[in-house]
C-alpha positions in Angstrom: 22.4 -15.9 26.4 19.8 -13.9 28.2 22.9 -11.0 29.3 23.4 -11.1 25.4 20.1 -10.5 24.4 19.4 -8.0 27.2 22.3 -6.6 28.8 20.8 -3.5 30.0 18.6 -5.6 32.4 21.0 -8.4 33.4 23.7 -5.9 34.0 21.0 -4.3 36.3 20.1 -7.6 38.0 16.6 -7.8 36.2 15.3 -10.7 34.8 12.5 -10.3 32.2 12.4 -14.2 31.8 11.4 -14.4 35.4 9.1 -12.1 35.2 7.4 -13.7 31.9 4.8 -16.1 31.4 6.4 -19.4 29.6 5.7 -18.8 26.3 6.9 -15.0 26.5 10.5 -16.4 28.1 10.3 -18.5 24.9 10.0 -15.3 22.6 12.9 -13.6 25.0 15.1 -16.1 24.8 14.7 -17.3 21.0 13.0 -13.9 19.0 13.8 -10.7 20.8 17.4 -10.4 19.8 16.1 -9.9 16.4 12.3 -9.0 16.5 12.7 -6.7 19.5 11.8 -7.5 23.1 8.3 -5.3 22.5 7.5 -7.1 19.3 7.8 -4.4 17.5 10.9 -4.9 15.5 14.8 -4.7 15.1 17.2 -6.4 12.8 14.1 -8.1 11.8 10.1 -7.4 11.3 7.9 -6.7 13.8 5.5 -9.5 15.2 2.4 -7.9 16.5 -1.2 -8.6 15.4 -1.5 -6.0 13.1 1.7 -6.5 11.1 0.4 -10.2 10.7 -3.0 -9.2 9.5 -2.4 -10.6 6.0 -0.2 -14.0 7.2 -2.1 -17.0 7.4 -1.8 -18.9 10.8 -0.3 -22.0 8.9 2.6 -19.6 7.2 3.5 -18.4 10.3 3.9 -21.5 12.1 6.0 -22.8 9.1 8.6 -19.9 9.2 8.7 -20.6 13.0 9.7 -24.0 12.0 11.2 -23.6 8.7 13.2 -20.8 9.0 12.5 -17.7 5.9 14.9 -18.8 3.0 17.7 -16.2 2.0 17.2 -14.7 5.5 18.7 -14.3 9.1 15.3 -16.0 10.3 16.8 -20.0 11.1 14.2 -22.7 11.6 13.1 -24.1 15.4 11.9 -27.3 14.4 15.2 -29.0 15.4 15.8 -27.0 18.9 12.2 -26.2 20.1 9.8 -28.8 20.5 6.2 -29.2 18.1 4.4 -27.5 21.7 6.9 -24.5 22.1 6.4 -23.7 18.3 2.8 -24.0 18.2 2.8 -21.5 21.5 5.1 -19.3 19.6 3.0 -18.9 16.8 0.0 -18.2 18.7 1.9 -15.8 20.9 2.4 -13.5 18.5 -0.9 -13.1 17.5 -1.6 -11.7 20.8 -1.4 -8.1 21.8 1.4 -6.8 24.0 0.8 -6.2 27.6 2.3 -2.6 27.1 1.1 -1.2 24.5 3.6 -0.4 21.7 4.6 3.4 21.2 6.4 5.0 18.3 7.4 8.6 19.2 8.4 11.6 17.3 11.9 11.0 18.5 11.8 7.3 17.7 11.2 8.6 14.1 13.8 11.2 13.9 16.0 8.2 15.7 15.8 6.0 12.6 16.5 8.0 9.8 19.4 6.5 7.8 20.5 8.6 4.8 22.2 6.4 2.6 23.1 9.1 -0.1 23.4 12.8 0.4 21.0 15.1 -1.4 22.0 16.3 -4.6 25.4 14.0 -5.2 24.2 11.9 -7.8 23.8 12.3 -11.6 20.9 14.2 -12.7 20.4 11.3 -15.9 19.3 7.9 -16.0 22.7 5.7 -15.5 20.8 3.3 -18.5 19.6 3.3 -21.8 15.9 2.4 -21.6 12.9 4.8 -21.5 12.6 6.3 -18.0 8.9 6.3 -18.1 8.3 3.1 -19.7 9.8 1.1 -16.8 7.9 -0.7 -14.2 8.9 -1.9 -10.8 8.2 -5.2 -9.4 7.1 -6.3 -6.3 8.4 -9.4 -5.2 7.0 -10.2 -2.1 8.9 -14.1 -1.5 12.1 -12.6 -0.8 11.5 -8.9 -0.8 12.7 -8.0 -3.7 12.5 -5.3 -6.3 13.0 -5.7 -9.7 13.2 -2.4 -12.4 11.5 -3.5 -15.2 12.4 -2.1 -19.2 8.4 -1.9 -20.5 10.1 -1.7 -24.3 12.0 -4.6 -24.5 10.6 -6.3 -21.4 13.6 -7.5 -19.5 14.9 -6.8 -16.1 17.7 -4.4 -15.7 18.3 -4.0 -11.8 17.3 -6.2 -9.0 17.6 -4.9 -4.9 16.3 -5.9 -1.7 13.5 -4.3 -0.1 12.2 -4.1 3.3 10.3 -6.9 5.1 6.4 -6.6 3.3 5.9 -3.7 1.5 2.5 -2.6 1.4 0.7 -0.7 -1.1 2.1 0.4 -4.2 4.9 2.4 -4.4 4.6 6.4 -5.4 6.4 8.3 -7.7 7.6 11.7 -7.9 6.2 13.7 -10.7 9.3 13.4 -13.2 9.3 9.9 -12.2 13.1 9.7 -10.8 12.1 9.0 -7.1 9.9 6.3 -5.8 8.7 6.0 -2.5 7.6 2.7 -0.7 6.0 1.9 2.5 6.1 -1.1 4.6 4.1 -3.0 6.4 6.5 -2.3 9.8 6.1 1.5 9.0 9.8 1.6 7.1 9.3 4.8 4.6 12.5 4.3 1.7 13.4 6.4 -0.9 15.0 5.1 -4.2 16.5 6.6 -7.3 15.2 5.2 -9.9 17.6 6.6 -12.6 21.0 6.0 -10.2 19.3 2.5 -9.0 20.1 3.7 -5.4 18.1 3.8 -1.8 18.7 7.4 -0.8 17.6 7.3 2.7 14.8 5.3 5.2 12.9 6.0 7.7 10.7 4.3 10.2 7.5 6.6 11.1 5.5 3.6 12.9 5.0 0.3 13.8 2.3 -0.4 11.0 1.8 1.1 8.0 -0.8 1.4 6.0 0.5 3.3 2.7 1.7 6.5 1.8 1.3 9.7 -0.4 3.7 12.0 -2.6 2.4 15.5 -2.9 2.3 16.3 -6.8 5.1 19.2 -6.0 7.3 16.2 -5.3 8.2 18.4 -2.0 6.1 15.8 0.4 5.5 12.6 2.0 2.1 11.7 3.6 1.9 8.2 5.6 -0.9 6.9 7.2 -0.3 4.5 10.2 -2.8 1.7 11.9 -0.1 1.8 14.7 0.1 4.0 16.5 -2.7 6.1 15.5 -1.1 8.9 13.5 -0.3 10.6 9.9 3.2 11.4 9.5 4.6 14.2 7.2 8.1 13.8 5.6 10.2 16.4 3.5 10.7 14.7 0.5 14.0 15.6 -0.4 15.6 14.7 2.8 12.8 12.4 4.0 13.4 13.8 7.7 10.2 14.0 10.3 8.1 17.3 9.7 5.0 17.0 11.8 3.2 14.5 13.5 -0.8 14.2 13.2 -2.6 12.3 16.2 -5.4 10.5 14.4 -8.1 11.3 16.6 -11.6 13.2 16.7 -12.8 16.2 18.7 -13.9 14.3 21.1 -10.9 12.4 22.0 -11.9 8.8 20.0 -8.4 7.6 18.1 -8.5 5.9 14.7 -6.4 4.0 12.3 -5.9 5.6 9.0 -7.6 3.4 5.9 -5.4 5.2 3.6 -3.8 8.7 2.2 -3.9 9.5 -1.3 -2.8 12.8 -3.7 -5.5 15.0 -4.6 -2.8 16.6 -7.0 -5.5 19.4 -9.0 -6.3 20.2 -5.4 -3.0 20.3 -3.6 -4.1 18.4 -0.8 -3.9 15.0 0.9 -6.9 13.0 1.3 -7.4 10.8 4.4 -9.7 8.0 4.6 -10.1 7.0 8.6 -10.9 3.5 9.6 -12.9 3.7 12.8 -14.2 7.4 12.4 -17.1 8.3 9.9 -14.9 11.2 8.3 -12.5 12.0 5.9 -9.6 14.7 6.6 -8.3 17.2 3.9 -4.4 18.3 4.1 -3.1 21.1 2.0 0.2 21.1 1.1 0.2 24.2 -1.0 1.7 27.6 0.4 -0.9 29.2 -0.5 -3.9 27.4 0.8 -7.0 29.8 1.5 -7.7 29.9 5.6 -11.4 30.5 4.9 -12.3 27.0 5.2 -15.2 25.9 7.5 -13.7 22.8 9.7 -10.0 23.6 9.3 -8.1 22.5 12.5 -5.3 24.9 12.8 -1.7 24.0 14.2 0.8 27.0 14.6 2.7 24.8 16.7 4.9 23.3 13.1 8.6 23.9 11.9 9.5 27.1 11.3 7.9 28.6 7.7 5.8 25.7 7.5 2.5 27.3 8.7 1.2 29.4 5.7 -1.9 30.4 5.8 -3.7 27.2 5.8 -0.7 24.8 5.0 -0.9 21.5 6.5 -4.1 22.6 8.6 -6.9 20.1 8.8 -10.0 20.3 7.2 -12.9 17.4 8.9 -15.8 16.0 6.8 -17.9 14.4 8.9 -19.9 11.2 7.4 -22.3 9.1 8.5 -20.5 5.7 8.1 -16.7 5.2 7.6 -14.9 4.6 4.1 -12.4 1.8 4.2 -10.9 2.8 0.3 -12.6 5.2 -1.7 -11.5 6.4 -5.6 -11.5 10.1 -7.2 -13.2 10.9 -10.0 -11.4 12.3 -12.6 -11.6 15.8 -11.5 -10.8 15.3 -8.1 -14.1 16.9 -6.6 -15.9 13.8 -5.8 -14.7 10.7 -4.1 -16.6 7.2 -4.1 -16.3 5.3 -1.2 -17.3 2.1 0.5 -17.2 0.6 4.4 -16.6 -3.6 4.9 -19.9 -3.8 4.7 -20.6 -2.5 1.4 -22.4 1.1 2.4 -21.1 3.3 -0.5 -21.2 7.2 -0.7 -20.2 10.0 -3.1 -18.5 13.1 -1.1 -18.4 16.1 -2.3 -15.0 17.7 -1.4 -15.9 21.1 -2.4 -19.0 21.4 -0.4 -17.6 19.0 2.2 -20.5 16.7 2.8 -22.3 13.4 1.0 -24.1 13.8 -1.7 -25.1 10.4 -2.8 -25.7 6.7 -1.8 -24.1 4.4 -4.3 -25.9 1.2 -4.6 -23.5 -1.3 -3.9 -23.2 -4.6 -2.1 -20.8 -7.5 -0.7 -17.8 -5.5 -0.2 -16.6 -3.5 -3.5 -13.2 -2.7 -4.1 -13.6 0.9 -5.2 -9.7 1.5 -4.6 -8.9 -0.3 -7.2 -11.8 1.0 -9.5 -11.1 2.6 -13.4 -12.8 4.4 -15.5 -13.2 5.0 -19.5 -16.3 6.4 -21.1 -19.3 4.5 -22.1 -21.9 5.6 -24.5 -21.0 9.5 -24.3 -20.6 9.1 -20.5 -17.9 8.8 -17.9 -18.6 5.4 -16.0 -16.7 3.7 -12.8 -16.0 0.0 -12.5 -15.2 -1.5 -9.4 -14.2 -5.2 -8.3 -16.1 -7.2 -5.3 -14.0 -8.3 -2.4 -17.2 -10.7 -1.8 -19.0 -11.5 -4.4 -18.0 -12.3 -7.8 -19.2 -9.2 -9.7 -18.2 -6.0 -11.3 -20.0 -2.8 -11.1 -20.3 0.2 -13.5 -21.3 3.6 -11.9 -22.3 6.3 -13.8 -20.2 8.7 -12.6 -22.6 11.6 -13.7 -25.9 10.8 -11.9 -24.4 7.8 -9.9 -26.4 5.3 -10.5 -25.3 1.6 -11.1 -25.5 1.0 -14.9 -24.3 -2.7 -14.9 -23.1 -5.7 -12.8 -21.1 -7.9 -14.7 -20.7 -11.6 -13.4 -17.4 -12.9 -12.6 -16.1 -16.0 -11.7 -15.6 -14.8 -8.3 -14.6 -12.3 -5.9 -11.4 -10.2 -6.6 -9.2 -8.0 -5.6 -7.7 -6.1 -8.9 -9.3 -4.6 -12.4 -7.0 -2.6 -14.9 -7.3 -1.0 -18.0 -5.2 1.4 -20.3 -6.4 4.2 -22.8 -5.6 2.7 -25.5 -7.2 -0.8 -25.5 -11.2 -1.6 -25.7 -11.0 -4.2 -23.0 -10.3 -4.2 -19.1 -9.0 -7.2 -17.1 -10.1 -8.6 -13.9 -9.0 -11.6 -11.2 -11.0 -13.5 -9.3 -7.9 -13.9 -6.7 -10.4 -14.8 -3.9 -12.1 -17.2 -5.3 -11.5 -20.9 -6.1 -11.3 -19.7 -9.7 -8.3 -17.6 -9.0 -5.9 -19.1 -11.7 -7.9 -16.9 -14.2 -8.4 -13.2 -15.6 -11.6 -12.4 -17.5 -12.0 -9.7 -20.1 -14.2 -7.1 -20.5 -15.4 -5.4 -23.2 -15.7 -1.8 -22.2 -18.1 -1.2 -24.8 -20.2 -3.8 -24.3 -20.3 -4.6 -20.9 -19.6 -7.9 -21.2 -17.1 -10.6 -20.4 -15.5 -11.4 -24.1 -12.4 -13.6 -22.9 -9.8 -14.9 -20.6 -6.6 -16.3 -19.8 -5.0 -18.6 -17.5 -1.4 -18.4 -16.7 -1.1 -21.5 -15.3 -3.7 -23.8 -14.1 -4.2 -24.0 -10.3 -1.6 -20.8 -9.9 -2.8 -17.5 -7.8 -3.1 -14.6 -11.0 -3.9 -11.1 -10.5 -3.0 -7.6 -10.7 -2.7 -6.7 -14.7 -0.7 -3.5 -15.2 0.0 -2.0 -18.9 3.3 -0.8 -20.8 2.9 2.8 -21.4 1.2 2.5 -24.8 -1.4 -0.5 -24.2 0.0 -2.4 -25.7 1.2 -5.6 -23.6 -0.7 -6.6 -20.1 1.2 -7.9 -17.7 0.1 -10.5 -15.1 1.4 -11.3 -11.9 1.5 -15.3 -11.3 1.7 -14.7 -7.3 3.7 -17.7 -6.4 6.9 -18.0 -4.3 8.1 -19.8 -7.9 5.9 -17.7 -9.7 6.5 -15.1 -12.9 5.3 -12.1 -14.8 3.4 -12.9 -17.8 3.1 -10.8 -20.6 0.2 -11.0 -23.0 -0.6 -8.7 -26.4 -2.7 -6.6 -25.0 -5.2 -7.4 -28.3 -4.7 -10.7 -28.7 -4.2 -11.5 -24.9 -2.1 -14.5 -26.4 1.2 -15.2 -24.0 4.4 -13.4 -25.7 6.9 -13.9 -23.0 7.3 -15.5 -19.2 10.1 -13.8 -16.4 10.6 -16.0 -13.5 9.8 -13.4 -10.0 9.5 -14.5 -6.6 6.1 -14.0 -5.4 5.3 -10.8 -8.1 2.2 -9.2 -6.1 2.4 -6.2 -7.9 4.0 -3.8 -10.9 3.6 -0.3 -11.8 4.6 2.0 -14.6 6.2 4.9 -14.6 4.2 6.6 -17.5 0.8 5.1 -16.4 1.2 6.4 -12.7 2.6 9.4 -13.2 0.0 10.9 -15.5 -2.9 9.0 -14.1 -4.4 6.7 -16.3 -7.5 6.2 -16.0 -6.7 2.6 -16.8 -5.2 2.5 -13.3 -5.1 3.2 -9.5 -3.6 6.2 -8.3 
């Protein structure tokens, strides 16, 4: 088995297993044919301490013994004994002895192009409304599912990559989406031929990505290795590498990368550095720009003027999400331990505190205006809570009581009310409704009792909300968005997110963008 599994090094006369603790000739012998003798992935998902960040201890020791239904991955619990499993499971919580690398050339080694450029039909291959449809998340199996938002029923289902994270991104037109997983896989689909166009894998974990609003870029942000990676859209080949790192030599994860589209630029949020990094994608981007951090060193045409240079903002404590107001000058942001700030992109500093506490979710804040004036409201990862910024002086107008922490709050232009979880919280079965004009907590729903629901998203006029029932035997449920009665249930597999076309592509202010 082991000249199977490694056959470079037993043809050599090398024996890893030897050489390897007991538990790590366990993971040789049983996982590295699939996972990769490095953890860091092959056939299957990489098992390395920050890929596993979000799986429970208990959920990876059942897959261990369980096997992953509709998988490759078989069960141990008949082969391995309770001991080896448990070791296993703890092993792979455990960073590597060599630290994992993803190069340039490891990129540019990965791309599969599934389709060539420009070969398929320039029309939606259905009949439904190309910006009314949503796509679904299905995190049990890694699944898609295209969504019709008129008549509310599937119309194409297709396998994913292993734990997509984030939300996927649209291009302008809304005819190419781009998703991001959690082992740094980077795929492009067509939404109107219902085809992957090509993949690529730009690291070992990914935080999210960003399509530029020319639709002729990719920005992704990595926690491993420490980089940004730009992509050309079209092909979605390697264009530059950025080593995440500060003058002084201190690396950093990226917190995220988002589309500053009236600016042009990418915005980066760093998660161990007190600053946030500015990225314009525009030809003609001015040069003139205290704290740009030029690089020359690029493809060929790519460097004009100040194209893809860096501009720095320095901060005094670091932003782990942050939102945009609605002109894209300002954005609010928040560290783990609740320390919020308004920056000023324009004048590149801070320019407010925002009084916040626990730890607000300001990435997944809306806004909608309130008595004359433009307000922000933002859930609590800690405490159950909502809070409404004024967006004009930034002071905290409200904090409406919750049932508990959550994660998600949505809203749509054309309904008075905005919805909100309490997914982490013993309460998470239900949504409570808030009456944007009031203030005040007018309703809720409950899906089903006892059952994980969150994440609303709207069809492109208001007027259904639909709720993800996050179970591995779970559903999307669809309410009348003024009645919030129940209309209609679609079995999904773990639904832990949905997004329409319409309502991302023109940025509602209802939703994250």
């Amino acid at each position: 088995m082991l000249s199977r599994i490694l056959p470079a090094l037993a043809l050599s006369g090398f024996s890893l297993l030897a050489h390897a603790t007991p538990v790590a000739a366990l993971y040789q012998t049983h996982c590295a044919a699939c996972h990769g003798e490095q953890r860091q992935g092959a056939m299957a998902p990489a098992l390395l301490p920050q890929s596993l960040e979000r799986v429970r201890p208990a959920e990876a020791l059942a897959v261990i013994q369980q096997g992953r239904p509709a998988t490759q991955m078989a069960g141990f619990s008949g082969t391995l004994s309770a001991e080896d499993i448990a070791s296993l499971a703890a092993f792979i919580r455990t960073e590597p002895t060599t630290p994992p690398r993803w190069t340039a050339a490891d990129i540019t080694a990965s791309r599969i192009e599934h389709v060539k450029p420009h070969s398929l039909p320039d029309t939606p291959r259905f009949r439904a409304d190309p910006q009314n449809l949503f796509l679904v998340v299905e995190a049990g199996t890694h699944h898609v599912t295209v969504l019709d938002g008129d008549t509310l029923t599937p119309i194409h289902r297709f396998k994913s990559r292993f734990a997509l994270h984030g939300g996927p991104k649209y291009s302008r037109d809304g005819r190419y989406v781009f998703f991001a997983s959690r082992d740094g896989w980077v795929s492009k689909f067509d939404l109107w031929n219902l085809t992957t166009v090509a993949e690529i894998r730009v690291g070992l974990n990914t935080r999210n990505l960003a399509v530029s609003d020319d639709g002729q870029w990719v920005m992704v942000g990595n926690t491993l290795p420490n980089t940004l990676i730009l992509l050309d859209a079209e092909t979605l080949s390697l264009v530059k590498t950025y080593p995440v790192v500060s003058e002084r030599g201190t690396p950093s994860r990226v917190s995220a990368v988002y589309d500053a589209a009236p600016r042009q630029s990418f915005i980066v949020a760093l998660k161990d550095l007190p600053q946030v990094w500015e990225i314009p994608y525009a030809a003609n981007a001015p040069l003139n720009y205290k704290g740009f951090v030029h690089d020359w060193k690029m493809a060929e045409g790519l460097a004009v003027k100040g194209q893809f240079s860096t501009k720095v903002i320095e901060l005094d404590a670091v932003l782990d999400d942050f939102f945009f107001d609605q002109s894209y000058t300002h954005i609010l942001g928040a560290s783990r331990e609740g320390k919020g700030q308004v920056v000023n992109l324009n004048v590149r500093r801070k320019i407010a505190d925002l009084s916040l506490s626990g730890m607000p979710h300001l990435g997944s804040g809306i806004t909608w205006d309130w008595q004359g004036h433009a307000v922000m409201a933002s859930p609590n990862l800690k405490e159950g809570k909502v809070s409404v910024i004024e967006m004009k002086n930034w002071q905290t107008v409200a904090e409406i009581p919750t049932n508990g922490p959550g994660f998600f709050m949505r809203s749509h232009e054309a309904t008075p009310y905005a919805w909100v979880d309490a997914m982490m919280s013993p309460r998470r079965d239900t949504l409570q409704i808030i009456d944007k004009r009031t203030l005040k907590v007018v309703g809720s729903v409950t899906p089903s009792p006892g059952k994980t629901a969150a994440h609303v998203e709207f069809t492109r006029d208001g007027r259904y909300a639909l709720v993800s029932l996050m179970e591995n035997e779970g559903a999307l449920v669809i309410y009348d968005a003024a009645t919030w009665k129940e209309v209609k249930r679609l079995p999904m597999d773990k639904p832990i997110g949905k997004y329409n076309v319409f309502n991302k592509t023109t940025r509602s202010a209802g939703t994250s963008h």
